[in-house]
LOLO-747809 format. One record per residue (C-alpha): residue in three letters; x, y, z. Coordinates in pm, whole numbers, plus 50000, padded with zeros to 5 digits. Each point is the difference from the previous one (the first is absolute). Example, Ala and Ser with C-alpha at 12.3 -4.5 7.8 and 13.67 -1.06 7.14 Angstrom:
<atoms>
<atom rest="ALA" u="51230" v="49550" w="50780"/>
<atom rest="SER" u="50137" v="50344" w="49934"/>
</atoms>
This chain:
<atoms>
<atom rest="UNK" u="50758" v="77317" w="85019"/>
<atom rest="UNK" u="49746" v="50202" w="50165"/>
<atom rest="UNK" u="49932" v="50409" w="49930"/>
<atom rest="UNK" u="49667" v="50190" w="50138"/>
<atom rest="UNK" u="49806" v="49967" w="49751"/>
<atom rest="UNK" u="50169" v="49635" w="49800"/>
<atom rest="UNK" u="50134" v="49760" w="50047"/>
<atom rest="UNK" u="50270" v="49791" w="49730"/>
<atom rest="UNK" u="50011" v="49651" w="49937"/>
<atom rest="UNK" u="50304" v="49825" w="49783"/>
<atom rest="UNK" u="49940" v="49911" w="49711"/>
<atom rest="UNK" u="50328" v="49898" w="49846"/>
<atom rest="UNK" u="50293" v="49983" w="50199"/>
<atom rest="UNK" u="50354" v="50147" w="49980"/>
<atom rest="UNK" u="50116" v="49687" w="49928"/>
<atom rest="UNK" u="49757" v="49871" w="49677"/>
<atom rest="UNK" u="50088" v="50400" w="49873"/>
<atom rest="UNK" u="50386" v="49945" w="50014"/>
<atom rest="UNK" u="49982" v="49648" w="49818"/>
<atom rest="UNK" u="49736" v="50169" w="49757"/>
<atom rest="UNK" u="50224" v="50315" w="49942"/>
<atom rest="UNK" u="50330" v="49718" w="49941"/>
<atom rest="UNK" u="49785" v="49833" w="49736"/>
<atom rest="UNK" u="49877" v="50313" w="49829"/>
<atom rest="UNK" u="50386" v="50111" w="49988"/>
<atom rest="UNK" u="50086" v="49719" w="49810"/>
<atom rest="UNK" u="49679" v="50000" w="49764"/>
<atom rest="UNK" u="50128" v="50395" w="49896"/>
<atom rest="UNK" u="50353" v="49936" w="49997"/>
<atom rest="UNK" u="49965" v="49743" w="49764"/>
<atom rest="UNK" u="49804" v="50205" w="49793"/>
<atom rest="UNK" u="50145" v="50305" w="50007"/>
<atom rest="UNK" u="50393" v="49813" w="49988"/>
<atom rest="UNK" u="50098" v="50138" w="49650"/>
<atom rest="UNK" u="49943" v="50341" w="50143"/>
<atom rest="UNK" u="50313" v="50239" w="50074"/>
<atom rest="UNK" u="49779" v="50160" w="50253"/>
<atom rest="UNK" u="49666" v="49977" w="50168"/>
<atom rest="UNK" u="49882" v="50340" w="50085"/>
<atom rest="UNK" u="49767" v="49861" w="50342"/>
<atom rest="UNK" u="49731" v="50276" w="50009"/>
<atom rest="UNK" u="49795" v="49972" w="50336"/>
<atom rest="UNK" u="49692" v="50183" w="50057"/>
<atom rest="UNK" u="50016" v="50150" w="50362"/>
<atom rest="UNK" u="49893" v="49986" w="50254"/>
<atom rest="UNK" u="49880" v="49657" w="50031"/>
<atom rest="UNK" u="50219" v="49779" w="49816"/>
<atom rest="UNK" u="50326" v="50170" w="50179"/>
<atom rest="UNK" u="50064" v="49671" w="50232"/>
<atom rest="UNK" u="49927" v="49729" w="49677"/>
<atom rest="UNK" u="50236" v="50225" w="49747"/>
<atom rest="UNK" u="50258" v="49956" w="50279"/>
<atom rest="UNK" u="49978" v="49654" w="50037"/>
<atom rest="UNK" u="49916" v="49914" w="49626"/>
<atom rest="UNK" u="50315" v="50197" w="49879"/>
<atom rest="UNK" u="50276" v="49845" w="50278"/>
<atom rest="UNK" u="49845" v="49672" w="49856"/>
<atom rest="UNK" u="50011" v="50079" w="49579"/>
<atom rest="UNK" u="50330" v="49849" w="49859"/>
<atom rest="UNK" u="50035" v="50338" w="49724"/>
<atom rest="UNK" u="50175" v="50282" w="49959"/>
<atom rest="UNK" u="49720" v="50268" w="50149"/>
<atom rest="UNK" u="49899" v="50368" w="50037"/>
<atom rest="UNK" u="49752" v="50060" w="50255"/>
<atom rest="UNK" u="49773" v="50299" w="49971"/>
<atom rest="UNK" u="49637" v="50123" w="50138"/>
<atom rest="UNK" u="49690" v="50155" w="49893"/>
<atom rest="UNK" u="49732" v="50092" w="50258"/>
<atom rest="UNK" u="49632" v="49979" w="49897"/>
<atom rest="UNK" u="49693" v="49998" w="50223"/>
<atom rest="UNK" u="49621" v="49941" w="49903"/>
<atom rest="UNK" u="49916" v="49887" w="50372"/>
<atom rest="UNK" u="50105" v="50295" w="50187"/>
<atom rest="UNK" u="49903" v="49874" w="50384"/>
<atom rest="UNK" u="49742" v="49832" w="49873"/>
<atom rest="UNK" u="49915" v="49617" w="49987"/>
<atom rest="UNK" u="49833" v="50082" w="49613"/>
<atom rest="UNK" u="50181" v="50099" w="49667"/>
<atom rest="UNK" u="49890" v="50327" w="49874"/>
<atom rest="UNK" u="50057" v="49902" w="49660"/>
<atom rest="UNK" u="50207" v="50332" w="49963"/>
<atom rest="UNK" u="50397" v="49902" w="50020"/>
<atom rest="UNK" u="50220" v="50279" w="50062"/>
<atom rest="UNK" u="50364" v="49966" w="49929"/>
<atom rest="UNK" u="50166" v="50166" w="50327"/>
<atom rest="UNK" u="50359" v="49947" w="49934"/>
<atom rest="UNK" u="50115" v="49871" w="49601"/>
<atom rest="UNK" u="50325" v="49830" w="49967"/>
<atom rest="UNK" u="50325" v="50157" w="50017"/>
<atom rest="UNK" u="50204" v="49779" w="49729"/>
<atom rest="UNK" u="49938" v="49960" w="49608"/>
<atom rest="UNK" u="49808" v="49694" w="49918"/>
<atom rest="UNK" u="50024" v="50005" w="49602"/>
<atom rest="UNK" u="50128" v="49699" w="49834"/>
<atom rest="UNK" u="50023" v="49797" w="50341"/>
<atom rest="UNK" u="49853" v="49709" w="50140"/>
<atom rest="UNK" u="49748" v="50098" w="50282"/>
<atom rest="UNK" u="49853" v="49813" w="50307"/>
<atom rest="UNK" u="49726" v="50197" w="50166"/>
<atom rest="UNK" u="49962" v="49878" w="50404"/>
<atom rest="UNK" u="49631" v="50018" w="50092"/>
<atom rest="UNK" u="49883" v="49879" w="50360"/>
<atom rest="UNK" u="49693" v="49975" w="49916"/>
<atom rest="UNK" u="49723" v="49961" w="49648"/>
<atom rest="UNK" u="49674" v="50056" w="50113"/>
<atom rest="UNK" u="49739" v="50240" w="49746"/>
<atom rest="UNK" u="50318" v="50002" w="49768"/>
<atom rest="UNK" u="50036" v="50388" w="49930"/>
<atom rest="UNK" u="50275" v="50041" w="50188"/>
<atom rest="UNK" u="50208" v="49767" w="49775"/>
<atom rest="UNK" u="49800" v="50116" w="49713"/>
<atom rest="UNK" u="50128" v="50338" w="50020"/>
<atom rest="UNK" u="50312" v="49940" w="50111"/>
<atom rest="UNK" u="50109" v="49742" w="49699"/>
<atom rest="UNK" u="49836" v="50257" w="49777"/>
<atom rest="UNK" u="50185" v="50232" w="50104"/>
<atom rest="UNK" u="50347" v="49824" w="50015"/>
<atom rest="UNK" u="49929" v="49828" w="49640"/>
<atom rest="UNK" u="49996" v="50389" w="49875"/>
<atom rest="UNK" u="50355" v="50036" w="50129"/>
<atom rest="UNK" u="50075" v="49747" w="49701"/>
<atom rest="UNK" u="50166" v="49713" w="50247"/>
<atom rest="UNK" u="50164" v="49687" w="49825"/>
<atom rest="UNK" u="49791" v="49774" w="50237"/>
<atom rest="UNK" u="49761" v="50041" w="50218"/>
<atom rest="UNK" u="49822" v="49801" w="50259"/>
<atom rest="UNK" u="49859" v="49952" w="50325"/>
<atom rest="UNK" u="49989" v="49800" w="50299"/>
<atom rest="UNK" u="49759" v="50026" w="50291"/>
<atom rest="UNK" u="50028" v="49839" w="50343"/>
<atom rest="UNK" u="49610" v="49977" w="50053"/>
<atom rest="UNK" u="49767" v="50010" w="49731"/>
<atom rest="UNK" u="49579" v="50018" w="50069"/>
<atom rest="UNK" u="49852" v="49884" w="49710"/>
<atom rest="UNK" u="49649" v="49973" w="50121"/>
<atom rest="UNK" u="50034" v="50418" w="50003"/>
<atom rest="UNK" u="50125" v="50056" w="49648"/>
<atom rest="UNK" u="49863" v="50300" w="49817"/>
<atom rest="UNK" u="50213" v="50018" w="49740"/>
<atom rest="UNK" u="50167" v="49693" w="49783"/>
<atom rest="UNK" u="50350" v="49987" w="50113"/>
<atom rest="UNK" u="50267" v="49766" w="50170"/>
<atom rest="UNK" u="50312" v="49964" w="50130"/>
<atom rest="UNK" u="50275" v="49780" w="49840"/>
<atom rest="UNK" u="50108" v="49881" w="50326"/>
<atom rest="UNK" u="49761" v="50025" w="50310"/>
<atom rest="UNK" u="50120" v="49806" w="50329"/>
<atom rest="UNK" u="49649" v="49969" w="50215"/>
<atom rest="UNK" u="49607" v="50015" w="49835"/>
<atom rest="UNK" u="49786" v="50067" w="50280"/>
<atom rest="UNK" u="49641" v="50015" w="50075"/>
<atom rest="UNK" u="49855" v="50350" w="50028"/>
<atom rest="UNK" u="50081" v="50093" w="50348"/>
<atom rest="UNK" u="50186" v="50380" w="50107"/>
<atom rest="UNK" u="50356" v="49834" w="50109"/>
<atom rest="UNK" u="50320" v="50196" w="50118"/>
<atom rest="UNK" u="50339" v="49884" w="50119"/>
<atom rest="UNK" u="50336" v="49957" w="49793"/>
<atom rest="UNK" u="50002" v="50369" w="49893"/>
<atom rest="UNK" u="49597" v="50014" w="49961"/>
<atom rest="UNK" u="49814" v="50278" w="50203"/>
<atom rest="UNK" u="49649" v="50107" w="50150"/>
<atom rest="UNK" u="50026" v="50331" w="50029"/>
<atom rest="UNK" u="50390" v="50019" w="50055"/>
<atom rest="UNK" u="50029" v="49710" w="50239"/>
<atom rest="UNK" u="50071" v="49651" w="50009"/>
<atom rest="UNK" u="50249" v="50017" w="49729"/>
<atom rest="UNK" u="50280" v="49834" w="50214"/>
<atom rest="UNK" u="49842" v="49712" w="50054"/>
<atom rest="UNK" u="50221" v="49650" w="49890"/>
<atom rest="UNK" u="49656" v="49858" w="49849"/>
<atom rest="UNK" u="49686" v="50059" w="49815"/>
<atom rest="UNK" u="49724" v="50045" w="50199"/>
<atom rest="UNK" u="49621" v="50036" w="49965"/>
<atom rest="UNK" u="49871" v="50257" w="50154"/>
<atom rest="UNK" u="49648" v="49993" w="50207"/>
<atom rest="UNK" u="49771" v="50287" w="50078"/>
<atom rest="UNK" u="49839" v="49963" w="50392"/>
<atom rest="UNK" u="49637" v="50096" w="50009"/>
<atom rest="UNK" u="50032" v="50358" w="50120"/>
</atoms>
């Protein structure tokens, strides 16, 4: 795909993300199956197109709720500083948890946001991640579930963004800066 000033090349295709996200479904619902109901918990905006797929595919009883956090602004680097832009509407006490992340890169995001969800006393609580950057880890902490580890590269597609765009892509693509 080509834009003025980058250009995107696929990475992983719609196809390897759809048999990825089937597989994950099982992993969770057979972890979570004793559960009376999975409160899904996906942090917008960039895991909006995974938590739609993941949850048509788990085989539980589920709530699905969101919680917006940004530390990237429209920027390509984490600030560090996570700000909570919309918390969740439902009660999470004494329930089993799944927080949706798109993507694990420094880690704070995650960090924060498990901190602050294991303060509203859930049952359960963990996490799954459809990308996870491990070479860019600031801060020791992983998903239970992640479908993709990928090199770092700046990739959108499949509800990921660069500045508000390219979230509607079918795949996960790497994107490339043009000499200016």
């Amino acid at each position: 795909m080509n834009h003025s000033n980058y250009e995107i090349d696929q990475m992983i295709s719609a196809k390897s993300i759809a048999a990825r996200v089937e597989a994950l479904a099982r992993e969770i619902t057979s972890f979570f199956s004793d559960t009376d109901k999975l409160v899904v918990v996906g942090l917008l905006r960039g895991s909006f197109v995974f938590i739609a797929d993941l949850a048509r595919e788990l085989d539980l009883p589920i709530e699905i709720d969101f919680l917006e956090a940004s530390s990237y602004g429209n920027s390509m680097q984490s600030s560090k500083e996570v700000k909570i832009i919309k918390d969740l509407r439902g009660e999470i006490a004494g329930r089993d948890v799944l927080v949706v992340e798109d993507i694990v890169d420094t880690g704070y995001t995650l960090h924060h946001v498990l901190g602050l969800l294991k303060s509203k006393a859930p049952k359960r609580i963990e996490a799954c991640a459809l990308l996870d950057k491990p070479s860019r880890r600031e801060i020791d902490i992983k998903s239970r579930w992640v479908g993709f580890e990928i090199p770092d590269e700046f990739v959108v597609g499949y509800g990921i963004d660069y500045a508000q765009r390219n979230r509607n892509l079918s795949y996960i693509g790497k994107v490339r800066f043009r000499d200016s």
